[in-house]
C-alpha positions as protocol buffer text, in pm:
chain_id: "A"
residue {
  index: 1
  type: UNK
  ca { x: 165 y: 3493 z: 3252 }
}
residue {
  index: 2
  type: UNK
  ca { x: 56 y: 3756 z: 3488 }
}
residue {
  index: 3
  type: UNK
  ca { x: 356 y: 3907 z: 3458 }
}
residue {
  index: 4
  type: UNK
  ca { x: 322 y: 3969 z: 3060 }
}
residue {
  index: 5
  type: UNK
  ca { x: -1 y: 4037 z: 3132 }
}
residue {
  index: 6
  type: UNK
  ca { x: 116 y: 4394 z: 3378 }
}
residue {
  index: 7
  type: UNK
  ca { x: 370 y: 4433 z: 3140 }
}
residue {
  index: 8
  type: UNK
  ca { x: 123 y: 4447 z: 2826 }
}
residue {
  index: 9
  type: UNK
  ca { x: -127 y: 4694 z: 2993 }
}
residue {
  index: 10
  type: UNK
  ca { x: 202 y: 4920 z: 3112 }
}
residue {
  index: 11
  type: UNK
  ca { x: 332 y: 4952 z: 2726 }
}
residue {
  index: 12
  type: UNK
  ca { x: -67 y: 4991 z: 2610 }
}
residue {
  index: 13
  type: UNK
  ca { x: -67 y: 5292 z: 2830 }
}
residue {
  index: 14
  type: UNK
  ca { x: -438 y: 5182 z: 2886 }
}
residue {
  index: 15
  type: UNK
  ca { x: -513 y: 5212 z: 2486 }
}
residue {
  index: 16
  type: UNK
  ca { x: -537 y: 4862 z: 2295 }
}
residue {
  index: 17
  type: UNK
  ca { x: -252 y: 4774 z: 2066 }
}
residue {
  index: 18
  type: UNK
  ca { x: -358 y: 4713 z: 1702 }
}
residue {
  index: 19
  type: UNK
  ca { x: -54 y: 4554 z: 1518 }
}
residue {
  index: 20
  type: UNK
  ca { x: -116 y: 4473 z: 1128 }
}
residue {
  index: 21
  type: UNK
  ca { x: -115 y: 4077 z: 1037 }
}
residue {
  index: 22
  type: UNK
  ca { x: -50 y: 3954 z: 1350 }
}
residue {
  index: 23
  type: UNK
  ca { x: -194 y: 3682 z: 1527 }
}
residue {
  index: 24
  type: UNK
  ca { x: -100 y: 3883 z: 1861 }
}
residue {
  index: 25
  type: UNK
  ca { x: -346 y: 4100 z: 1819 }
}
residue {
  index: 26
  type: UNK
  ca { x: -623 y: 3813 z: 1939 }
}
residue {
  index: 27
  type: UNK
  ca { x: -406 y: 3692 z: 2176 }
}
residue {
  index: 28
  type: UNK
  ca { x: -388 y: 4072 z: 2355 }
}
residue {
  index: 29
  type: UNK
  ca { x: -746 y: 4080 z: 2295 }
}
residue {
  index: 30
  type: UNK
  ca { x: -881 y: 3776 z: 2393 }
}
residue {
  index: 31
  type: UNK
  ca { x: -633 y: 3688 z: 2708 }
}
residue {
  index: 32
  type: UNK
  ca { x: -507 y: 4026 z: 2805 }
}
residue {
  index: 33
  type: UNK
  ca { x: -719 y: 4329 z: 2770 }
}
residue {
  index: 34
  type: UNK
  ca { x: -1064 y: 4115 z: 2722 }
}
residue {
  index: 35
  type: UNK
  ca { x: -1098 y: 3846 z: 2974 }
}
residue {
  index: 36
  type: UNK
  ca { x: -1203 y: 4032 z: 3301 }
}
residue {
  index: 37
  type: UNK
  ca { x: -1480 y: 4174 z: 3083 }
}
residue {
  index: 38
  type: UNK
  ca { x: -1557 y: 3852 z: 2928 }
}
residue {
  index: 39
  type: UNK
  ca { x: -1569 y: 3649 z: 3226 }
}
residue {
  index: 40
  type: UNK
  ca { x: -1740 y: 3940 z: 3417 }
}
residue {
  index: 41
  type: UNK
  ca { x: -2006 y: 3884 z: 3177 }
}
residue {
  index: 42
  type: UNK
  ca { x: -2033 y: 3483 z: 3187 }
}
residue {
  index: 43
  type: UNK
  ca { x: -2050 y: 3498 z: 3617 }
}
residue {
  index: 44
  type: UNK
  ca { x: -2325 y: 3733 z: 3526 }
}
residue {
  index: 45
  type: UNK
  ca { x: -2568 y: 3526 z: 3330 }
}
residue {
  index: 46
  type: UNK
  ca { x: -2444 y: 3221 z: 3534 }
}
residue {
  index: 47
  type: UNK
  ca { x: -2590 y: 3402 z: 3836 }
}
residue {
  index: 48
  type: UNK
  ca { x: -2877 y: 3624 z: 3670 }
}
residue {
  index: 49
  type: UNK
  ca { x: -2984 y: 3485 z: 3390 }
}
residue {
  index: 50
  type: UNK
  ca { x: -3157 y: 3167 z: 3543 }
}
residue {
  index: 51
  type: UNK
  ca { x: -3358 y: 3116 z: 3201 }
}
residue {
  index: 52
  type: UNK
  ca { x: -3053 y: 3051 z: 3046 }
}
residue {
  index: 53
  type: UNK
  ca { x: -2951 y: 2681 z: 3086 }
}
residue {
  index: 54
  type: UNK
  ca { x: -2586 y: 2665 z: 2988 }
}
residue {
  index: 55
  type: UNK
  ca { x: -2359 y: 2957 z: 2779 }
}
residue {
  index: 56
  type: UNK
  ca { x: -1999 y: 2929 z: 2589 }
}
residue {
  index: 57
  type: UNK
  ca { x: -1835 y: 3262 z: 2466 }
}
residue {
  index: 58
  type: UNK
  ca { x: -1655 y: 3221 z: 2142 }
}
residue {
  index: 59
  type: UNK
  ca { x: -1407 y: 3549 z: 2046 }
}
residue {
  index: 60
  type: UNK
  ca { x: -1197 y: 3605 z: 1755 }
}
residue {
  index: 61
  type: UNK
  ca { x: -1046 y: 3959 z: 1836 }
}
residue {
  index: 62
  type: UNK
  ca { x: -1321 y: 4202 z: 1862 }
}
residue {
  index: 63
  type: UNK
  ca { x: -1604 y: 3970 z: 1773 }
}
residue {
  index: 64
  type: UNK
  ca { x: -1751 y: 3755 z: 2016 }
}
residue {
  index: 65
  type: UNK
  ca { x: -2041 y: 3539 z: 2004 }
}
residue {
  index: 66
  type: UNK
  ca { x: -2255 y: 3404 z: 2283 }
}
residue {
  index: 67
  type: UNK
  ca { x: -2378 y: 3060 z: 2211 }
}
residue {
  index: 68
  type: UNK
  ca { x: -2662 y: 2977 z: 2496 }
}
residue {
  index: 69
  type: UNK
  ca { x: -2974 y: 2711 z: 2527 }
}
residue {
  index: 70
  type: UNK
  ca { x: -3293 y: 2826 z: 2696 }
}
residue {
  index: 71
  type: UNK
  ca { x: -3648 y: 2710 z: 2668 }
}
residue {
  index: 72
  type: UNK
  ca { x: -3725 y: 3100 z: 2708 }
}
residue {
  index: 73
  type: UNK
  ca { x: -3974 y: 3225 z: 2382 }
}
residue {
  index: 74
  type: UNK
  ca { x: -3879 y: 3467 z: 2154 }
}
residue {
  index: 75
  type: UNK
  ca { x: -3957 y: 3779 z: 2294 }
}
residue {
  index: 76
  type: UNK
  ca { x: -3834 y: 3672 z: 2662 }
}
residue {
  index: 77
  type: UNK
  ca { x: -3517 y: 3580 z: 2467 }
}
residue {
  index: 78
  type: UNK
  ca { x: -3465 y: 3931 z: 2301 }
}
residue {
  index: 79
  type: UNK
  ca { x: -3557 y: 4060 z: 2661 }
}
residue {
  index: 80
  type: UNK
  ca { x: -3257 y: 3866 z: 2834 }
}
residue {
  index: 81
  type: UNK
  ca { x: -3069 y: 3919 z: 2560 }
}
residue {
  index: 82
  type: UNK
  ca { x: -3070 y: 4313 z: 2583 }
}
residue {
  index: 83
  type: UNK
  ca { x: -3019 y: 4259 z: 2927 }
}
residue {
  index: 84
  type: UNK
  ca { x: -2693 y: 4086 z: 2841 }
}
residue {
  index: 85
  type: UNK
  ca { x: -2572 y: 4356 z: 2612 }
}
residue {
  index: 86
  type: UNK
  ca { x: -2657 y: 4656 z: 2894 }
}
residue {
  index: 87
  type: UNK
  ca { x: -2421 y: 4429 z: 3119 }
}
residue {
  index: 88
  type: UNK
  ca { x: -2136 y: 4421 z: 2882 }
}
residue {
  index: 89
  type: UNK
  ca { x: -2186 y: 4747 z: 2754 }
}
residue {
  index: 90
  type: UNK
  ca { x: -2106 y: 4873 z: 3132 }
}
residue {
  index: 91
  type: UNK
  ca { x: -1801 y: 4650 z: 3213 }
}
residue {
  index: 92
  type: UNK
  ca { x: -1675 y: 4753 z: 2854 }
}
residue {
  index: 93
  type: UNK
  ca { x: -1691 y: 5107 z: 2995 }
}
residue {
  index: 94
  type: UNK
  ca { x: -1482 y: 5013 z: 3272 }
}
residue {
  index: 95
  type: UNK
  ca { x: -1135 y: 4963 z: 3019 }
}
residue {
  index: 96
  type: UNK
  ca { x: -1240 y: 5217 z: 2784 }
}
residue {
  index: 97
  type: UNK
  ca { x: -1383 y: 5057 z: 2535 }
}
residue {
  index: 98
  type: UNK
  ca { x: -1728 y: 5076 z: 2356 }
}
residue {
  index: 99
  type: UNK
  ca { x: -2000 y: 4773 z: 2237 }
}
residue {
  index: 100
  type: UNK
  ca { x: -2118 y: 4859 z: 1857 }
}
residue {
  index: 101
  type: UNK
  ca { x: -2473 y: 4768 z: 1861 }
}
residue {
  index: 102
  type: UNK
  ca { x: -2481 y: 4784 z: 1514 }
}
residue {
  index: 103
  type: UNK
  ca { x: -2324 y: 4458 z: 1486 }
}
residue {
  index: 104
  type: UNK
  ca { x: -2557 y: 4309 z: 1737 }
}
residue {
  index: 105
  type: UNK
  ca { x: -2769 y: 4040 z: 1649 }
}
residue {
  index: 106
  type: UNK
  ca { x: -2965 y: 3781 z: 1806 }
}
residue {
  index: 107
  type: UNK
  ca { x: -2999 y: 3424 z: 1585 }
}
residue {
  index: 108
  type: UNK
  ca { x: -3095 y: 3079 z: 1613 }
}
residue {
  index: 109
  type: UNK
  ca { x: -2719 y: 2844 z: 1619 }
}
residue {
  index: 110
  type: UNK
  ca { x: -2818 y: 2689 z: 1298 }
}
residue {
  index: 111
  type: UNK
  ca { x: -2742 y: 3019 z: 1079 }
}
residue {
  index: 112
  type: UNK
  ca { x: -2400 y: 3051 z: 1250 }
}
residue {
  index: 113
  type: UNK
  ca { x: -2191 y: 2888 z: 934 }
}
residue {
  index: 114
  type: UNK
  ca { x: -2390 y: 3140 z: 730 }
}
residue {
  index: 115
  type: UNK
  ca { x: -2278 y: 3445 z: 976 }
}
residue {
  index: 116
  type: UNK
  ca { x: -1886 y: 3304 z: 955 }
}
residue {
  index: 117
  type: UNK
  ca { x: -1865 y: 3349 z: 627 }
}
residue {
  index: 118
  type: UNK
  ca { x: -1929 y: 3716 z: 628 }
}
residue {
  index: 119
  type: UNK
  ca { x: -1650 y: 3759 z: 887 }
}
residue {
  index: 120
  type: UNK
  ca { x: -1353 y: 3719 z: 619 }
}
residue {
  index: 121
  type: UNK
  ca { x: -1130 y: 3531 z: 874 }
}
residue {
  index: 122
  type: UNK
  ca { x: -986 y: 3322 z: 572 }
}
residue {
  index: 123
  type: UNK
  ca { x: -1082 y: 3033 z: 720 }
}
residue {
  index: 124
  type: UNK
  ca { x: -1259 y: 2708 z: 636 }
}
residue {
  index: 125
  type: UNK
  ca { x: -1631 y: 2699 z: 663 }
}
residue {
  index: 126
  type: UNK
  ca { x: -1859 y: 2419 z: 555 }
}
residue {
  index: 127
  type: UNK
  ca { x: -1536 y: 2290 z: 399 }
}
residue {
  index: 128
  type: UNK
  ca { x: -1459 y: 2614 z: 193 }
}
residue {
  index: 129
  type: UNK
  ca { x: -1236 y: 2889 z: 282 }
}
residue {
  index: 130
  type: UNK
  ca { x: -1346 y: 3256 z: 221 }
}
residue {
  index: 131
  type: UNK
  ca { x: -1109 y: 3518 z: 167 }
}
residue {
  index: 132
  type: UNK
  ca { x: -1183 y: 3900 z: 36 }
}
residue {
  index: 133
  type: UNK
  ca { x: -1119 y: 3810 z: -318 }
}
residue {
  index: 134
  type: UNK
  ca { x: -1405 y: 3605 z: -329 }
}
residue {
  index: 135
  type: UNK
  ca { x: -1580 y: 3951 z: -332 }
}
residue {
  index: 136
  type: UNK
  ca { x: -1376 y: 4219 z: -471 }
}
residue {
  index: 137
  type: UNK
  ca { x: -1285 y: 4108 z: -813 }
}
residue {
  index: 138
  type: UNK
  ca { x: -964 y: 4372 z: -1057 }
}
residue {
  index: 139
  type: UNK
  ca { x: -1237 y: 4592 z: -1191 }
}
residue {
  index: 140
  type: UNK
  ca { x: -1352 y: 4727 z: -856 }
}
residue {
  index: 141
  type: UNK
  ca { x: -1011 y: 4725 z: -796 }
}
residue {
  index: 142
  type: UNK
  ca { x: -888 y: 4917 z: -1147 }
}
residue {
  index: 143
  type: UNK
  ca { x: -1183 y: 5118 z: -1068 }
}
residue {
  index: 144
  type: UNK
  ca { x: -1078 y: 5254 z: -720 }
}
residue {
  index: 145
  type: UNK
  ca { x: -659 y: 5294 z: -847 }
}
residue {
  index: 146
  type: UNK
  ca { x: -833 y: 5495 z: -1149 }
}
residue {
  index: 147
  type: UNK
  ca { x: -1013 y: 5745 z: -906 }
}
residue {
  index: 148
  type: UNK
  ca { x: -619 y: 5761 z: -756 }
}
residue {
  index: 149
  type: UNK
  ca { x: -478 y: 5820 z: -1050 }
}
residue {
  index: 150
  type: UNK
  ca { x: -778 y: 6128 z: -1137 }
}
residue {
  index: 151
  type: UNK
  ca { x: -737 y: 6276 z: -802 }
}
residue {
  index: 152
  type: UNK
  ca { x: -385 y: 6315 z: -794 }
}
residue {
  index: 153
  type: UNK
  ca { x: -389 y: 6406 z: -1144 }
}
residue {
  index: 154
  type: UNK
  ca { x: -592 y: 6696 z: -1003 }
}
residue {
  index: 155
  type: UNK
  ca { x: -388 y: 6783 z: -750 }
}
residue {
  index: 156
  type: UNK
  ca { x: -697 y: 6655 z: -554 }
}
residue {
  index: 157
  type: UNK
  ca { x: -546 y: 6340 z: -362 }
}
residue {
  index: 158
  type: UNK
  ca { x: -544 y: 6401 z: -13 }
}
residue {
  index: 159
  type: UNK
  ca { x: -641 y: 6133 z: 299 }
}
residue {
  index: 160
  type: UNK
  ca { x: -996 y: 6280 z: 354 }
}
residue {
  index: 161
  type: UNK
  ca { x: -1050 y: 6198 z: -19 }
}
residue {
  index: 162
  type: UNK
  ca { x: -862 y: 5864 z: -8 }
}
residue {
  index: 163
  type: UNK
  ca { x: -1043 y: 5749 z: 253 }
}
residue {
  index: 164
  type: UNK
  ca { x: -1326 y: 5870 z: 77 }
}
residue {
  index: 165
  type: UNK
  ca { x: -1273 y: 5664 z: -191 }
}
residue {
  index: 166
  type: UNK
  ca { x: -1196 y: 5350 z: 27 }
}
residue {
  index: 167
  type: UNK
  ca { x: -1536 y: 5395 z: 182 }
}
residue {
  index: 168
  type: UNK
  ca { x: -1759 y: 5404 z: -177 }
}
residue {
  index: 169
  type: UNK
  ca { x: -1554 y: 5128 z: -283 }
}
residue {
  index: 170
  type: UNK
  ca { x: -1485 y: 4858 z: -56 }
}
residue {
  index: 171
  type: UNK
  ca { x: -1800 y: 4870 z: 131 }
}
residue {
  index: 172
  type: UNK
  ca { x: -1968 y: 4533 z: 38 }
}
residue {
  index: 173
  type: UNK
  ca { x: -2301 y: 4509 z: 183 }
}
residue {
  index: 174
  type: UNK
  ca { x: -2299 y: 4094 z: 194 }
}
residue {
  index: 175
  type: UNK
  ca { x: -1974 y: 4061 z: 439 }
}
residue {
  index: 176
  type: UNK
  ca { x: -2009 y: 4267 z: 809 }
}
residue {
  index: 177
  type: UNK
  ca { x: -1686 y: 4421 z: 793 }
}
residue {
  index: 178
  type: UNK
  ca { x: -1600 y: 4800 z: 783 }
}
residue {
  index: 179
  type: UNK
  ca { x: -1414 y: 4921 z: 425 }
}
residue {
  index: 180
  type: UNK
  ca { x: -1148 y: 4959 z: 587 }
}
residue {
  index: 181
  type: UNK
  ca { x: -1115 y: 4611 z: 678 }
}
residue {
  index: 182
  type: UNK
  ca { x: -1204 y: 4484 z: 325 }
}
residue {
  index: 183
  type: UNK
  ca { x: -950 y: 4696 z: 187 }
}
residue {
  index: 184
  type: UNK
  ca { x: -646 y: 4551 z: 428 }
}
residue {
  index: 185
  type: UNK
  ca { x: -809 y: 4167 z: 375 }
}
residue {
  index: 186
  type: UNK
  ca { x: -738 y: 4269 z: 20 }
}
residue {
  index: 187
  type: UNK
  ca { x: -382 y: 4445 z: 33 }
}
residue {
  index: 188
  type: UNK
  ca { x: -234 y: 4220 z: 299 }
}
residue {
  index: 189
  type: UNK
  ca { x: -385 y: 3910 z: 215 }
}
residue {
  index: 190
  type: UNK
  ca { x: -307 y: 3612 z: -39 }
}
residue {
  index: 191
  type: UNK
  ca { x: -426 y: 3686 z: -346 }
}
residue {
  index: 192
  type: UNK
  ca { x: -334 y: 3712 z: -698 }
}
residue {
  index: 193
  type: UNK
  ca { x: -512 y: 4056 z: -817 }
}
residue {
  index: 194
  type: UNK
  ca { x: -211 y: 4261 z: -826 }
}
residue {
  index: 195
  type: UNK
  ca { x: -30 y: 4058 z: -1031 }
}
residue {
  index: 196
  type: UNK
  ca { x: -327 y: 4097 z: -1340 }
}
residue {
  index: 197
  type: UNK
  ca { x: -170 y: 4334 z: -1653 }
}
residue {
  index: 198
  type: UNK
  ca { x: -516 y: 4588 z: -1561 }
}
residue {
  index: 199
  type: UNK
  ca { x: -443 y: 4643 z: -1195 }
}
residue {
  index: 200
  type: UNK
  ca { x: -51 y: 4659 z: -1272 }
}
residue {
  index: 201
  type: UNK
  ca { x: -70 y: 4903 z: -1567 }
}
residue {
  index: 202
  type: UNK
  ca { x: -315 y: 5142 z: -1348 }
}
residue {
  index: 203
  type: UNK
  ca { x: -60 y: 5152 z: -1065 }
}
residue {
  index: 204
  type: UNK
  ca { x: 220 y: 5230 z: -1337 }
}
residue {
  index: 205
  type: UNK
  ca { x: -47 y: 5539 z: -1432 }
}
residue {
  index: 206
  type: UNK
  ca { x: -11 y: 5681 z: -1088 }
}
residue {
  index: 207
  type: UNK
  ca { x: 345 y: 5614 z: -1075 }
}
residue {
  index: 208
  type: UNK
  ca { x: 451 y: 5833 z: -1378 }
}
residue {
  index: 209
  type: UNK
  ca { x: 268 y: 6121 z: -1206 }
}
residue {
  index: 210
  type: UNK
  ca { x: 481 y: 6051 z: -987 }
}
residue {
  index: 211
  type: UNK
  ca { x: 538 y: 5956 z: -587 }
}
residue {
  index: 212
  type: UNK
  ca { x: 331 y: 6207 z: -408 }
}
residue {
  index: 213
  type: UNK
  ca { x: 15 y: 5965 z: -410 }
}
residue {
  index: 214
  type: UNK
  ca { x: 174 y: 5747 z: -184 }
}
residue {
  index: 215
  type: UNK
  ca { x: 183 y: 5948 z: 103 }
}
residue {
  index: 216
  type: UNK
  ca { x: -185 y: 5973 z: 192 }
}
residue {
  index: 217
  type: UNK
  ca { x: -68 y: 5533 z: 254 }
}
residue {
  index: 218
  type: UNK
  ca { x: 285 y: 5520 z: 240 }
}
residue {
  index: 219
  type: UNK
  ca { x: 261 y: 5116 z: 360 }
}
residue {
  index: 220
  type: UNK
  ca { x: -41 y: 4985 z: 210 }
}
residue {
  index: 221
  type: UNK
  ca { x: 100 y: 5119 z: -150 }
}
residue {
  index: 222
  type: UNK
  ca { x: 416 y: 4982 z: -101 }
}
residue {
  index: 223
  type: UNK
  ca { x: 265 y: 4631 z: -12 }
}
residue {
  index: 224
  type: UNK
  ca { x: 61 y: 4669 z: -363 }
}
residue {
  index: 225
  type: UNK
  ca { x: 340 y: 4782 z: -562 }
}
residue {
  index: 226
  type: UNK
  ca { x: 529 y: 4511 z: -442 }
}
residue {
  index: 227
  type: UNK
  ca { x: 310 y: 4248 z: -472 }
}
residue {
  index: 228
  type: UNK
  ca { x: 306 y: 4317 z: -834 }
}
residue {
  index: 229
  type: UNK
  ca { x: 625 y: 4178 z: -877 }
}
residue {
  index: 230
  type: UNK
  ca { x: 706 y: 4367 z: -1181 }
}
residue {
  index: 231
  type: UNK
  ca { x: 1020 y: 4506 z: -1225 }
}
residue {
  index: 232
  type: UNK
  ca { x: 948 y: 4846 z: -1412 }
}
């Protein structure tokens, strides 16, 4: 193992490897280019944090959640708990790698289930499993392949505007993730929109304008056209 382990941070060249649809990527995270942080982090409460009467860390990826028990009150809570987040902010500095407080939050166990299901990791919760189409329905998506379609039309399609359009509409304010995210949990993932005559015929708008769209996405356009599974 510690052999991988050199071998993964020599090919990372100290930058963390992102690979599309692939479990990997929370292995590397989680075991590889995570865990001195991580346990950094747990020896620190163990030994600081005396309040704090027993702690499990819980990752998927980038996310991880610190489930603790103290008899602590609220405010001396939200006190520790900053405390906690300076500490990892500084031994995230140390492999080059930044906390985003915006998707801090501090909250009781018992609204965890409700917090999972905004993570779209397609996974059961409370004995249903979530997935991006359970947000993003064929008009948003008709609506975003039409604004394609326009821009290129216009001569106007390039990946500042793309991404543009990504951002206005795939950012759903009752899930956590980015648009960006919502918008591969939708391309890459199982789902039958692409395969509804609105989406379809939309795509076959762009096409006859021809190729030139794809290029701003070259693989996340092939991945819808093919998951269309329509021949013309």
């Amino acid at each position: 193992m510690l052999i991988c382990k050199e071998l993964l941070f020599c090919l990372g060249q100290g930058e963390f490897p992102l690979l599309d649809n692939c479990t990997t990527t929370s292995f590397l995270s989680t075991v590889v280019y995570l865990d001195s942080a991580d346990n950094n982090l747990l020896n620190y409460i163990s030994l600081h944090e005396n309040e704090i009467k027993s702690c499990r860390f819980v990752r998927y990826v980038d996310d991880l959640y610190i489930l603790f028990d103290s008899d602590l009150d609220e405010q001396e809570i939200k006190i520790a708990a900053n405390r906690i987040i300076d500490r990892y902010t500084s031994e995230l500095k140390t492999i080059n790698l930044s906390l985003n407080r915006a998707k801090y939050g501090l909250k009781p166990t018992s609204e965890i289930n409700a917090e999972l299901k905004k993570s779209l990791y397609d996974e059961y919760v409370s004995g249903q499993k979530f997935s991006i189409s359970d947000f993003v329905d064929s008009e948003t998506l008709v609506k975003f392949l039409t604004n394609i379609v326009s821009a290129q039309s216009t001569a106007n399609l390039d990946v500042y505007t793309y991404n543009q359009l990504i951002e206005s509409h795939f950012c759903l304010p009752q899930i956590e993730s980015s648009p960006q995210e919502n918008f591969n949990a939708l391309v890459y993932g199982k789902n039958e929109l692409f395969l509804q005559e609105n989406v379809v015929n939309t795509l076959g708008q762009a096409l006859k304008l021809g190729y030139s769209f794809m290029k701003v996405d070259v693989r996340r356009f092939v991945v819808m056209l093919t998951k269309t599974k329509n021949e013309s």
